[in-house]
N, C-alpha and C positions, 0 to 999 in steps of 0.2 A: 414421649410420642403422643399427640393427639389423636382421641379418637373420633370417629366417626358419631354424627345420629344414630343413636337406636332407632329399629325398625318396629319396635310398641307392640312386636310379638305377631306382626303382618307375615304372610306369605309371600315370596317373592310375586307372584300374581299382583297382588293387591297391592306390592310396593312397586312396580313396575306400573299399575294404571294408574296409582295418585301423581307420579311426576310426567305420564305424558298424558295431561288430561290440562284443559283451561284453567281450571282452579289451583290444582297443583303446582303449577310451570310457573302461575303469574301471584301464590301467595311465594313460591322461595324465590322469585325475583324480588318481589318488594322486598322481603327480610336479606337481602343482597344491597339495594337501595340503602336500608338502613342500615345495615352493618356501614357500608361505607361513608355515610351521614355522621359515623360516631371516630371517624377519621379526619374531620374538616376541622380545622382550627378557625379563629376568631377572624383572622386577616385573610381569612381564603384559601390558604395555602391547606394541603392533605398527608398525610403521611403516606409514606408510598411504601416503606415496609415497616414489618416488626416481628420479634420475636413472641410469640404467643408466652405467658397471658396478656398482657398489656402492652401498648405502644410506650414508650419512653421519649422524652425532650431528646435525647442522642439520635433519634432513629431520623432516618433519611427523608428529604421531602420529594414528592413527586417533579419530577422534571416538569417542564408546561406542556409537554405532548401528552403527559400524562394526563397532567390537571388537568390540562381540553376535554382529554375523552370521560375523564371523569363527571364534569360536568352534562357531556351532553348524554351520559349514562342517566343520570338522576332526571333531564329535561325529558329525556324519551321514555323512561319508569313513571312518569306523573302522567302524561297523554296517554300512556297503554293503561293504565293503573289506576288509577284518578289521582286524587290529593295523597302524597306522601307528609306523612310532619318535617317539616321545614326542609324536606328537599329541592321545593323550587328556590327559594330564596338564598341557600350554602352554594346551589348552583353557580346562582347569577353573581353570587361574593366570589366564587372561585371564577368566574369566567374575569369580572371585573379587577383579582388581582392578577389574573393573567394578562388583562389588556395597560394595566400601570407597567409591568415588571419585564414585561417578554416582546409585546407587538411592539413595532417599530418599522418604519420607511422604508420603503427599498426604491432604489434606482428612481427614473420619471414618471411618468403616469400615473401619479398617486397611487400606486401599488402600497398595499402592507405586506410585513413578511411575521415570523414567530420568531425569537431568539432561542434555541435550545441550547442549553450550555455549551454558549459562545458562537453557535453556529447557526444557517437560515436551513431549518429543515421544514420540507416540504410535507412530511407526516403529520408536523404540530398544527400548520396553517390549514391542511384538511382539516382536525377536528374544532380548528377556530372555527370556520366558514360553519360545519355541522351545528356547534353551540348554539354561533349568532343566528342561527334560522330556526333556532325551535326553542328558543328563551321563548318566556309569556309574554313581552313586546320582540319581536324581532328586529336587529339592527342589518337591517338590509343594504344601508349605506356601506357603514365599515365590512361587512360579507363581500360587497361588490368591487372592495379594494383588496381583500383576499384574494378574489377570483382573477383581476388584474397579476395578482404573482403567478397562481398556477395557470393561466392559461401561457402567462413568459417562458413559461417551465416548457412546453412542449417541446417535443423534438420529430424529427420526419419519420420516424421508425416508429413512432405512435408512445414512444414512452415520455418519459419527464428525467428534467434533472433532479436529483433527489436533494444534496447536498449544496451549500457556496458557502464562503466566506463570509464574514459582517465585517464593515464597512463595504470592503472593495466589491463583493459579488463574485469572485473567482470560484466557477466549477471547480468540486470536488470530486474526486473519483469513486468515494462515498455512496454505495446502492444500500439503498433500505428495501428488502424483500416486499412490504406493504405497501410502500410506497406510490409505487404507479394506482392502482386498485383504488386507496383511499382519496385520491385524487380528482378519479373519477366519479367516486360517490359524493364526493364536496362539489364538481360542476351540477352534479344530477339535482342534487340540493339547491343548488340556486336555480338551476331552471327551474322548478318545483316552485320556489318561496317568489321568482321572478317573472316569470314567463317570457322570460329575452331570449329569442331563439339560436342567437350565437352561443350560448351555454348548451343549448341539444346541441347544436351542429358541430361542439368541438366532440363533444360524445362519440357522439356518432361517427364522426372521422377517426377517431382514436379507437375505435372498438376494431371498425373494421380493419387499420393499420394492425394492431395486436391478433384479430384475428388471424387473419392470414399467415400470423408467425406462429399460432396458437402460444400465443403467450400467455400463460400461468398453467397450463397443464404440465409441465415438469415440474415446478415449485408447488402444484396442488395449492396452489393461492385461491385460501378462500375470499380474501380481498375483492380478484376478482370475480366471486360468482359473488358477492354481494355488489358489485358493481353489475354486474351480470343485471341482477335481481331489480336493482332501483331502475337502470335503463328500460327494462322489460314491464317493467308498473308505468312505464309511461308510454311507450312503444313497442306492446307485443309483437315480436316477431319469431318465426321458429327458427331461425339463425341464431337465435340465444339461448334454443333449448339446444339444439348441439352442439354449440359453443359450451357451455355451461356443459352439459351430459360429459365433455370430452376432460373438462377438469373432473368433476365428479367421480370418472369411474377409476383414475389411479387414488385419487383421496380416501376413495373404499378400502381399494385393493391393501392402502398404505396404512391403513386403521386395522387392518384386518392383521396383516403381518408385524405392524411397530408396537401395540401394546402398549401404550404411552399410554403413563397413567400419573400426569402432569397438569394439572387445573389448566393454563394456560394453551397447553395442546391439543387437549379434551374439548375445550373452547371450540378454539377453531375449527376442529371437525367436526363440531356441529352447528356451529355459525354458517361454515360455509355450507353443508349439508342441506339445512332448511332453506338455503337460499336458492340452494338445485330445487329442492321440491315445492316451492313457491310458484319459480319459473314453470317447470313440468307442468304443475298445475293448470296453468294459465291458456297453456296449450291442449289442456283434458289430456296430457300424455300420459300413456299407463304402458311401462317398460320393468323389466329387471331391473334395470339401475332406480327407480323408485321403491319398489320394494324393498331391495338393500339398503337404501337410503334410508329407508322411515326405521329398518332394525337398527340399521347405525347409531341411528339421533337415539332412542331407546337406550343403547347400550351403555352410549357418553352419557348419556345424562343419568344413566347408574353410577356409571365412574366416577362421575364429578362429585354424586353424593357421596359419597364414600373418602371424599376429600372434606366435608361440609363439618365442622365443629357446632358445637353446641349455641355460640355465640350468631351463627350465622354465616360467618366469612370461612373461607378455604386457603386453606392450605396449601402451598406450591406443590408438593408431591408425597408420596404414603408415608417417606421417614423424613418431612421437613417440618421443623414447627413455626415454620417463616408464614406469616400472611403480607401480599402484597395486594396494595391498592387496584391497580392494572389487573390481579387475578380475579378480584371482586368486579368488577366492572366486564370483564368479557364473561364470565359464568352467569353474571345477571342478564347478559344479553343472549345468552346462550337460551335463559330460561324463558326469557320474554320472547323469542322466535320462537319457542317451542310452543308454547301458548298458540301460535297464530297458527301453527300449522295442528296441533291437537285438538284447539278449540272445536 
């Protein structure tokens, strides 16, 4: 079984302020950054899991939804961060054998789509669109033929199709829980990187569509309050702190009760958590549910250490000796939002 970091003989006090402090949050994301820097092989490709100690040539490679997010994990650690050793550059190798191996045509409009093993999934072409807009040149062209698929995706109910078929395009019945959410943060993204205001305006119809169903407040989809989060840095409105507050307060409730003490779940509830308190923020909101919030993020990111090995990287869960790719990349972002909101 692996063990955790020593604590070097701290007090829970002083272990509790070094990870929710600027310095703390954003030196174990860099060492997060590297750990998964020592993951990337020559052609691009990453290893997605392994059994601790070592990776093996046997072990699995990251899917391309993975590699995606993998990559724009390392592009957005260098902007918050500064210079990482060679994480811009394994980046742009991994995005580049994603764009040889996985992107590919879809239908008219010069649309692009992702290939995920074997399928067009609407998860991986979110974190294409992410990569291509915060690589050190941005490829805004190819991003804007991503954007051509997810905006095809829509549907009147405000969500997207998540799954089709390659060749043909035939919907699948296939829902990715993330899906809708990261969708929206890949439009948010290219308005950002574009300024074309048909990427707000699909936003903004979609939000309000989903609103009205409160959709992700029973999946406690931090997705959406990171969706939430990017819409509202561009267009505050208090429709998105309660929109947002309305996910927020079962994700407490469900952190409070589930005790998950899973790198990847731990993740989440505090991705999506700092995303609420981002939001709040922005409105000078000062409620219960902020308060709870800022203990929550505290407590996950106790938990997550206690997943953290020596080498850097975490571990899936207390009695797993597995590291995956994916786990390193949401725990680093977990830590890099923590920064923003600690700093």
């Amino acid at each position: 079984m692996c063990r955790p970091l020593p604590r070097e003989g701290r007090g829970a006090g002083a272990w509790e302020l070094r990870i929710a402090s600027k310095d703390g949050a954003h030196g174990i994301a860099r060492d997060s950054a590297s750990a998964l820097i020592r993951l990337v092989h020559d052609d691009g490709r990453v290893t997605g899991s392994f059994r601790l100690p070592l990776p093996t040539p046997a072990d699995r490679h990251c899917t391309p939804r993975e590699q995606l997010a993998a990559a724009w994990f390392l592009m957005m650690a260098e902007q918050q961060l500064g210079a990482i050793p060679l994480a811009g550059g394994l980046a742009e190798r991994m995005l580049r054998h994603a764009s040889l191996n996985a992107f590919a045509p879809f239908g008219g409009f010069d649309a692009l789509c992702v290939l995920d093993e074997g399928l067009v999934k609407l998860e991986a072409v979110a974190f294409a669109v992410m990569a291509l807009v915060n690589c050190s040149r941005p490829d805004l062209t190819t991003a804007r033929r991503f954007g051509r698929f997810i905006l095809g995706q829509r549907l009147p109910n405000g969500e997207f199709i998540h799954v089709r078929d390659y060749p043909q395009g035939r919907v699948r019945a296939d829902r990715a829980p993330a899906a809708t959410g990261q969708a929206l943060l890949a439009l948010a993204a290219l308005y950002r990187a574009t300024h074309e205001p048909h990427y707000f305006d699909a936003v903004g119809e979609t939000f309000d569509a989903l609103a009205a169903r409160a959709y992700g407040v029973r999946q406690r989809s931090h997705w959406m309050l990171l969706a939430i989060d990017a819409l509202d840095d561009i267009s505050p409105d208090p429709q998105n702190v309660e929109y947002a507050a309305a996910i927020a307060e079962p994700m407490l409730a469900g952190s409070r009760t589930d005790g998950s003490r899973e790198t990847s779940a731990l993740a989440a509830t505090t991705l999506g958590l700092l995303a609420y308190l981002r939001i709040a923020a922005r409105a000078s909101e000062r409620s219960r549910i902020m308060t709870e919030a800022r203990v929550q993020v505290t407590r996950s990111l106790e938990a997550l250490m206690t997943l953290r090995v020596p080498n850097g990287m975490f571990v899936r869960g207390q009695a797993s000796p597995e590291v995956a790719a994916e786990d390193l990349v949401w725990a680093g972002r977990a830590f890099l939002g923590a920064a923003s909101v600690f700093g």
